[in-house]
C-alpha positions as CSV (number, residue, x, y, z in Angstrom):
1,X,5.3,51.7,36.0
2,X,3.5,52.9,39.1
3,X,4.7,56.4,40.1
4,X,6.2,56.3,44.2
5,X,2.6,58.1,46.0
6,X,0.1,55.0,44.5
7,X,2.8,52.7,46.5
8,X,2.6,54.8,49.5
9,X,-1.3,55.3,49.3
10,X,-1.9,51.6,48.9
11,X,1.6,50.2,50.6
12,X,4.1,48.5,48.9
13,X,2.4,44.9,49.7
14,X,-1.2,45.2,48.3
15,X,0.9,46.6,44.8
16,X,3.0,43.7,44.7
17,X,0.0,41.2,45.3
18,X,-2.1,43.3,42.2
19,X,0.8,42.9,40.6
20,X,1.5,39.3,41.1
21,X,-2.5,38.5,40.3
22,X,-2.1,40.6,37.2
23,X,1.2,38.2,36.0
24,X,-0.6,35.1,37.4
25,X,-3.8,36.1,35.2
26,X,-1.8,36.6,32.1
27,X,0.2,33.0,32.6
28,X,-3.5,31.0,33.6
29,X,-4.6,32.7,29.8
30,X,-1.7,31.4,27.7
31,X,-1.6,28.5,29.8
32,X,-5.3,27.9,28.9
33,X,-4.9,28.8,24.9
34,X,-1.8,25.8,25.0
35,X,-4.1,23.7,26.6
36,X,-6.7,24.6,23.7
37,X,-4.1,23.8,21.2
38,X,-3.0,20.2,22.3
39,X,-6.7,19.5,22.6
40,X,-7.5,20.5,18.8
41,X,-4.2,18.7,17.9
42,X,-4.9,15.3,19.6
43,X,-7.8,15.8,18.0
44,X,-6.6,16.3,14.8
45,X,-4.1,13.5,15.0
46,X,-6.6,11.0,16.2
47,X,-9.0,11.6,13.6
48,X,-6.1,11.2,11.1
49,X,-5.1,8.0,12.9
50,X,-8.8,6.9,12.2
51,X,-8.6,7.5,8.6
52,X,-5.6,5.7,8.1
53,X,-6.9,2.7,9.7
54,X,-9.9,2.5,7.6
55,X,-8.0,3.0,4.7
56,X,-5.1,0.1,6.3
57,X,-8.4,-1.9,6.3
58,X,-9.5,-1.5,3.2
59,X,-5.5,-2.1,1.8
60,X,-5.8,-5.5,3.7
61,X,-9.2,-6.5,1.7
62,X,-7.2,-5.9,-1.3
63,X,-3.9,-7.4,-0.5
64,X,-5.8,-10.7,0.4
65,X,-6.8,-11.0,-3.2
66,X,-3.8,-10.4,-4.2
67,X,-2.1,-13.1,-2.2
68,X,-5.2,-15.6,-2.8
69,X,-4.6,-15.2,-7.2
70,X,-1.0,-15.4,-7.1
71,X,-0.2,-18.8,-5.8
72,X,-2.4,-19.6,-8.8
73,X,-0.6,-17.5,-11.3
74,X,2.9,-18.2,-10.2
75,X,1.8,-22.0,-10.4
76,X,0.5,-21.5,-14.0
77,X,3.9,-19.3,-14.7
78,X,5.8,-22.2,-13.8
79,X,3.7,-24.9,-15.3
80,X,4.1,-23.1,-19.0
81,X,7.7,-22.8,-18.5
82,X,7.5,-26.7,-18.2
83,X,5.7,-27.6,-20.7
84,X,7.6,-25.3,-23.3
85,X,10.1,-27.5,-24.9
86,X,11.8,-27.8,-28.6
87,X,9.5,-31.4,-28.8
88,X,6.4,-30.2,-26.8
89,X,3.9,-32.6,-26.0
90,X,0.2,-31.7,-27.4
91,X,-2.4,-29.4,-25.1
92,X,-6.0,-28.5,-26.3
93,X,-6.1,-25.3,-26.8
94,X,-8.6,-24.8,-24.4
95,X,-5.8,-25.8,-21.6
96,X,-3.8,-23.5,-22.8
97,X,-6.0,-20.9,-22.6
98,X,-6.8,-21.1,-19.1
99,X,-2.6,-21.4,-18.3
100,X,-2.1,-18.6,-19.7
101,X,-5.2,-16.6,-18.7
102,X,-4.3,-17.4,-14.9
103,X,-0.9,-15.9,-15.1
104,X,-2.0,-13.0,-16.9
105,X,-5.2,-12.6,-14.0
106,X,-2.9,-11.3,-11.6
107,X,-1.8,-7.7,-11.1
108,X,-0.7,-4.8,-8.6
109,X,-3.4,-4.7,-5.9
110,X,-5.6,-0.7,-6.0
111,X,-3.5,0.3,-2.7
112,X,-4.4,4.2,-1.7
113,X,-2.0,5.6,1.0
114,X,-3.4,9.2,1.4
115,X,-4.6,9.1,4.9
116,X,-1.1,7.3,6.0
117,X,0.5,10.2,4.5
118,X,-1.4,12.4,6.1
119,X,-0.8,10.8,9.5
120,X,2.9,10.8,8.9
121,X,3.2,14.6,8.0
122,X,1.8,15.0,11.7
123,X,4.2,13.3,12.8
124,X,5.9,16.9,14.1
125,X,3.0,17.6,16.5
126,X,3.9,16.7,20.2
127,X,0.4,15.1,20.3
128,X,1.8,12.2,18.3
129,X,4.2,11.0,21.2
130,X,4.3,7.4,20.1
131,X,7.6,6.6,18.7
132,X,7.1,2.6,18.4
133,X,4.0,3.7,16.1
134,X,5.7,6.2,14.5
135,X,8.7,3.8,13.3
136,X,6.3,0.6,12.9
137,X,4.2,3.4,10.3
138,X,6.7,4.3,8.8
139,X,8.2,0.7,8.1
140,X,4.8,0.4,6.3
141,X,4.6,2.8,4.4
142,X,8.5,2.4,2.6
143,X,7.7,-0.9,2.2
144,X,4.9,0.4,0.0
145,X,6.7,2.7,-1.7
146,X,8.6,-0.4,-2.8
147,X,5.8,-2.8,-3.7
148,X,4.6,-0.4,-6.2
149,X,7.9,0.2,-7.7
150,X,7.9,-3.3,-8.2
151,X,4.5,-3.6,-9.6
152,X,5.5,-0.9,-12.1
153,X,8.0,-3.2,-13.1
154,X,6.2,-6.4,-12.9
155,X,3.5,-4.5,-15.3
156,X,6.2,-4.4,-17.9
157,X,7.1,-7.6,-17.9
158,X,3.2,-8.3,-17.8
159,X,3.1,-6.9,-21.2
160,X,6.4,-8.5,-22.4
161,X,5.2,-11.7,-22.1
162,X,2.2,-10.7,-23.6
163,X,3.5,-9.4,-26.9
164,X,5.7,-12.2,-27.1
165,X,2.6,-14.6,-26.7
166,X,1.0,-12.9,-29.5
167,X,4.0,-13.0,-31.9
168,X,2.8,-16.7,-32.2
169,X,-0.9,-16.6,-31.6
170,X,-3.6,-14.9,-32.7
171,X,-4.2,-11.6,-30.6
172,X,-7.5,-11.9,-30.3
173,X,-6.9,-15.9,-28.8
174,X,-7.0,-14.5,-24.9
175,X,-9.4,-12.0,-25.4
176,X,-11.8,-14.2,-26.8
177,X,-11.4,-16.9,-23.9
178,X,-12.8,-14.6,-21.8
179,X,-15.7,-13.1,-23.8
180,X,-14.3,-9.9,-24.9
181,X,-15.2,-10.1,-28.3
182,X,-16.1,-13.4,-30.7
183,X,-13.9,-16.3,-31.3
184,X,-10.9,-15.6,-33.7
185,X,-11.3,-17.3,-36.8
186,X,-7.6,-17.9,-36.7
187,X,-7.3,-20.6,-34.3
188,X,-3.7,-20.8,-31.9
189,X,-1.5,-23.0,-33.2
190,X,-0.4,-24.5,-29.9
191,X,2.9,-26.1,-31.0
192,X,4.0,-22.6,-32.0
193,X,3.7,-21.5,-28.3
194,X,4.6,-24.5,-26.8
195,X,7.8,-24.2,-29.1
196,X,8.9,-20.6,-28.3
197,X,11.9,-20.0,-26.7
198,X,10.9,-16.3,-26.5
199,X,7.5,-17.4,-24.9
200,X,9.5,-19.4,-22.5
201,X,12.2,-16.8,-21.6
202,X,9.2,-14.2,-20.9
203,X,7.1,-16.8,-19.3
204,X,9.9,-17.5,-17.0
205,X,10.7,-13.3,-16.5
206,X,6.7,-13.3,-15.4
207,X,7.0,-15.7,-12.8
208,X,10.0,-14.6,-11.3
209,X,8.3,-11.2,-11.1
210,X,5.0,-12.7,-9.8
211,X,7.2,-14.5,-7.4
212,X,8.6,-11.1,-6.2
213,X,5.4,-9.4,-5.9
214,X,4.1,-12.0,-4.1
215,X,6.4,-11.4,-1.6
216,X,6.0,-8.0,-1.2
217,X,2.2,-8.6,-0.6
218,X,2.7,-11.0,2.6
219,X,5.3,-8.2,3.8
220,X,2.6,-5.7,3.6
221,X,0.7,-7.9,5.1
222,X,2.8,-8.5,8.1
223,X,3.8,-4.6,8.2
224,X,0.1,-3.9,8.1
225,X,-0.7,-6.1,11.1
226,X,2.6,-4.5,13.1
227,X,0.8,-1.1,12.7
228,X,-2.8,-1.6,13.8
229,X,-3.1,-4.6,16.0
230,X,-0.9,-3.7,18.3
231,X,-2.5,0.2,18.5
232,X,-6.2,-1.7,18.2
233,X,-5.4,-4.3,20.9
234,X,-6.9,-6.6,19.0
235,X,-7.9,-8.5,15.4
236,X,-7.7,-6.1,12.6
């Protein structure tokens, strides 16, 4: 604190004006590393916001296929489920074959979510003042979380159906319709399939599960499109 003969030599005004400047300098310097800050966070945030588009783009590629096979495997689900019976009329075994080997095509669409995560967590900065964004994102990313709890199940019942399938073939029958290995040498008797009411009960679990997947797919979809058009403007 200035003693009372520096007031008097300079008067009480010119001190209070130093002093004032002095204050004013200290404020401009915190209000300039704050400035800094937000800069480096919007920054931060919008390069995040990048990444998780790119990686919402590349979701989409992959969610497409998904929805393109399963009509197909749904529709093959429910074909076999028709044509089990306890007096089932005769398929090649060829036909069969491709029934089943369309139902068993489809699977949980290779979804990575690590950018959107990392977008979320940011969600604290004051950068990031977009609440519709935030919520849509968010919608997103739970339904997500549940798609692949469902696909966790729906891969279960994937390989139900398949062990029941191979109680009454031979388990090398699929594998070799698609060129894994040779042939079998034991052929599939076809009325044993097409006479299974275990076939038909897990034929029947599949498609209800494909059917569920499925849906969660064109939600995605939809969520997907919620996020990122609306931020881009535009077409994804």
């Amino acid at each position: 604190m200035a003693d009372q003969s520096t007031i008097k030599r300079f008067g009480p005004k010119r001190f209070i004006g130093e002093a004032l400047s002095v204050t004013a300098g200290v404020l401009l310097a915190f209000s300039v590393d704050a400035w800094w800050s937000r800069v480096q966070e919007a920054e931060v945030v919008e390069g995040l916001r990048g990444a998780a588009r790119v990686e919402a783009m590349a979701n989409r590629v992959q969610l497409e296929r998904a929805e393109d096979r399963g009509a197909g495997a749904l529709a093959a689900a429910q074909y076999l489920t028709v044509l089990i019976r306890p007096q089932p009329e005769p398929i090649s075994p060829d036909s069969l074959g491709r029934i089943v080997g369309n139902m068993l095509s489809y699977g949980r669409a290779p979804l990575e979510f690590s950018a959107t995560d990392r977008l979320l967590s940011a969600g604290e900065l004051d950068v990031l003042r977009d609440g519709e964004f935030q919520v849509r994102l968010l919608r997103y990313r739970s339904a997500a979380t549940q798609y692949l709890d469902q696909a966790r199940r729906f891969d279960q019942v994937h390989e139900e159906f398949v062990q029941q399938f191979y109680r009454v073939a031979p388990g090398g029958y699929l594998s070799s319709n698609r060129g894994i290995h040779p042939p079998t040498d034991f052929p599939v008797q076809v009325e044993d399939v097409l006479g299974s009411a275990a076939v038909e009960g897990a034929a029947g679990n599949l498609a209800i599960w494909i059917d569920n997947l499925n849906w969660r797919v064109d939600q995605l979809l939809v969520l997907s499109d919620s996020v990122w058009t609306e931020v881009e403007g535009g077409a994804f």
